[in-house]
Backbone bond lengths (Angstrom), bond angles and torsions (degrees), N, CA, C in turn:
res aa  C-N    CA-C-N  psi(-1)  N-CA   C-N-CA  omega(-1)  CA-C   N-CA-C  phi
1 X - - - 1.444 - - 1.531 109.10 -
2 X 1.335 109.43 139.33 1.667 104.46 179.11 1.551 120.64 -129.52
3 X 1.835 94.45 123.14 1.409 88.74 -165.29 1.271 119.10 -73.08
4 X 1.513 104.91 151.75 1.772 113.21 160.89 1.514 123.12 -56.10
5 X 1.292 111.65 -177.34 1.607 96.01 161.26 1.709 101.97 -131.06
6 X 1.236 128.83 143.37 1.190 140.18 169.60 1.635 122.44 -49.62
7 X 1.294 110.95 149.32 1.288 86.01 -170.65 1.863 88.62 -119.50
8 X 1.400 119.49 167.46 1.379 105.15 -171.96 1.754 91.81 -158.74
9 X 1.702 92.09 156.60 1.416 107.73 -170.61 1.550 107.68 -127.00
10 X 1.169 141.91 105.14 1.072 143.39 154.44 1.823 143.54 -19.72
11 X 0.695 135.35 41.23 1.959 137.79 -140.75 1.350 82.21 -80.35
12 X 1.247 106.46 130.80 1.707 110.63 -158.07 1.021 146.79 -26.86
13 X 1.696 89.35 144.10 1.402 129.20 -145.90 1.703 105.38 -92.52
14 X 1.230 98.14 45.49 2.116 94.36 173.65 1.772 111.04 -113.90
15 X 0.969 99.04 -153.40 1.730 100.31 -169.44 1.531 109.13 -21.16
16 X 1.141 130.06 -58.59 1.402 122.25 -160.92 1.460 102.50 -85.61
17 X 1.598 82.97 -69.05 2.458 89.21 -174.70 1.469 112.49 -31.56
18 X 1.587 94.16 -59.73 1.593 103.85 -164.91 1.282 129.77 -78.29
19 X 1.409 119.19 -10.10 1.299 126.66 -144.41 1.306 122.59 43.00
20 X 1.215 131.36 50.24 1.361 157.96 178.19 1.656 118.61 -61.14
21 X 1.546 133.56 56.10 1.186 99.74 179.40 1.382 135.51 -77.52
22 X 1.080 115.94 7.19 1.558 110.81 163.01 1.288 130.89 -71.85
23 X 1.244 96.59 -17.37 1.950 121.77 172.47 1.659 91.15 -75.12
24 X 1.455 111.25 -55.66 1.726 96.59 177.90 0.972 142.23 -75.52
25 X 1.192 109.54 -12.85 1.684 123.58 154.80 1.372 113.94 -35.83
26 X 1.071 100.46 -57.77 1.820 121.26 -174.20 1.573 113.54 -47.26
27 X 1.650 95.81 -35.43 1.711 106.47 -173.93 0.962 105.96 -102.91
28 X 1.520 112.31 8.87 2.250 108.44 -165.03 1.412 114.21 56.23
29 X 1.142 130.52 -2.29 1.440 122.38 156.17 1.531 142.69 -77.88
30 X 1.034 143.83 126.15 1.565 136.80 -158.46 1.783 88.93 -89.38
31 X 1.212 79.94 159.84 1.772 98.69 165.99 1.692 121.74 -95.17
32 X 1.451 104.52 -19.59 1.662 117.86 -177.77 1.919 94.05 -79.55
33 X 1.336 108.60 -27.47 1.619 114.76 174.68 1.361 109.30 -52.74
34 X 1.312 122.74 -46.50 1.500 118.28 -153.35 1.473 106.12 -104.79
35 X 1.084 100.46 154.98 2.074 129.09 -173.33 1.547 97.17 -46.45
36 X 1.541 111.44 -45.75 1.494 98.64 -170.27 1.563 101.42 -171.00
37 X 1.360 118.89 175.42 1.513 126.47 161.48 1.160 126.14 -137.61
38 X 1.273 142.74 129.91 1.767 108.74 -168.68 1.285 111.38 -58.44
39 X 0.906 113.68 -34.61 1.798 95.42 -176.69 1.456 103.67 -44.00
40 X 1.450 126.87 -62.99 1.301 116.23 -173.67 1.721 113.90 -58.09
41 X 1.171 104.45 -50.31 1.397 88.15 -167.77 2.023 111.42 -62.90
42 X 1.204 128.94 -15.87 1.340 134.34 -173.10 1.897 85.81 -80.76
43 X 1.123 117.83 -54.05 1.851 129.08 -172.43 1.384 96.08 -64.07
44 X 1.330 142.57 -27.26 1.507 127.86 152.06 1.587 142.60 -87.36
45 X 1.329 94.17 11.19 1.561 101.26 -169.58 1.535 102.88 -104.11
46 X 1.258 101.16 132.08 1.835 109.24 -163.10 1.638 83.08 -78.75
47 X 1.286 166.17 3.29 1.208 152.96 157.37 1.556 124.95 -119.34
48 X 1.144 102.54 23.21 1.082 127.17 162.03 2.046 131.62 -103.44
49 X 1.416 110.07 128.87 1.637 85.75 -150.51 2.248 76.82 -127.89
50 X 1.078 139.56 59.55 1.641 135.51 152.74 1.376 99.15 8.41
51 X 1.312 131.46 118.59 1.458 145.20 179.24 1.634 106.60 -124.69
52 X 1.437 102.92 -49.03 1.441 88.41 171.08 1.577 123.11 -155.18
53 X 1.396 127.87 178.93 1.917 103.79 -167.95 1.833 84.55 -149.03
54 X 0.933 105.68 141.65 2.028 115.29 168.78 1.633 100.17 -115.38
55 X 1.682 83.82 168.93 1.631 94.05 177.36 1.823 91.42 -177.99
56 X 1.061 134.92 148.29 1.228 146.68 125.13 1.675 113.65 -7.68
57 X 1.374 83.79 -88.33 1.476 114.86 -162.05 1.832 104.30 -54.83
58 X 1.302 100.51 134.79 1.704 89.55 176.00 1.338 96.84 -93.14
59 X 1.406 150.03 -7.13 1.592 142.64 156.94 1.378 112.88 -40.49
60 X 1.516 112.18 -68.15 1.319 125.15 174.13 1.581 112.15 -46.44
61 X 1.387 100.90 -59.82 1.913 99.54 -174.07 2.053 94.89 -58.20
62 X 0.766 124.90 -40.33 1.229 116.60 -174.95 1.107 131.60 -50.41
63 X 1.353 105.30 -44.29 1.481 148.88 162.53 1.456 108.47 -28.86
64 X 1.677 113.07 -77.04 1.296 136.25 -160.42 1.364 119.71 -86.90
65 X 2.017 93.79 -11.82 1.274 94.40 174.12 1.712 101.64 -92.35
66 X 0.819 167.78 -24.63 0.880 169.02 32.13 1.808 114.37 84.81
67 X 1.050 105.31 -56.07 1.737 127.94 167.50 1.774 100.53 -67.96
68 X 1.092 138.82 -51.40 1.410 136.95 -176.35 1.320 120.55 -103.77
69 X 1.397 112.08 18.34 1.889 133.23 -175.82 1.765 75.68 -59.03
70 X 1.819 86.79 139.85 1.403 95.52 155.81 1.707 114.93 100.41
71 X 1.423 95.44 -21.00 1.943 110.98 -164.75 1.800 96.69 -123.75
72 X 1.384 125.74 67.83 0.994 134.23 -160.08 1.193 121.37 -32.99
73 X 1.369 120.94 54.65 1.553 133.55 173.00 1.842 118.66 -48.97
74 X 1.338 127.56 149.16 1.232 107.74 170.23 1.751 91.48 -128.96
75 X 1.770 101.35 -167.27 1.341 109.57 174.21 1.513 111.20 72.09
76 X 1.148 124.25 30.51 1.357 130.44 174.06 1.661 86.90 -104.61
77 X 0.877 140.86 17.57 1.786 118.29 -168.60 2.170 91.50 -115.36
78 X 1.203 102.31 145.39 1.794 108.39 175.60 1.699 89.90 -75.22
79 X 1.477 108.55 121.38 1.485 110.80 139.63 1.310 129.41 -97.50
80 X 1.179 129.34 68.12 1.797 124.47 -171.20 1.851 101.47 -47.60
């Protein structure tokens, strides 16, 4: 049997979702500190394929877009 790979969406992408440390700055917490983030754990899973990540903030979306350049992510753009 051959697996698929999942496809996954991020609903914001700051300190935790995103691995965001500029979001942790804010809290004094590092991101290399903590057990995990989804971003990482979805960015290490061989059946796992990140399609898309939100945020408010255009820092953050900037951020993550920037962090997943290259891995044809969408949904980084503000739709008001």
């Amino acid at each position: 049997m051959t697996k698929g790979k999942y496809k996954a969406a991020i609903i914001g992408v700051g300190f935790i979702g995103g691995a965001d440390q500029v979001s942790g700055d804010i809290l004094g917490q590092l991101v290399s500190n903590m057990d995990g983030t989804h971003y990482q754990a979805f960015d290490k899973h061989p059946c796992v394929e990140i399609v898309a990540g939100s945020s408010r903030d255009t820092g953050r979306r900037a951020r993550f877009e920037k962090k997943i350049r290259g891995k044809n992510v969408r949904g980084l753009e503000r739709n008001d």
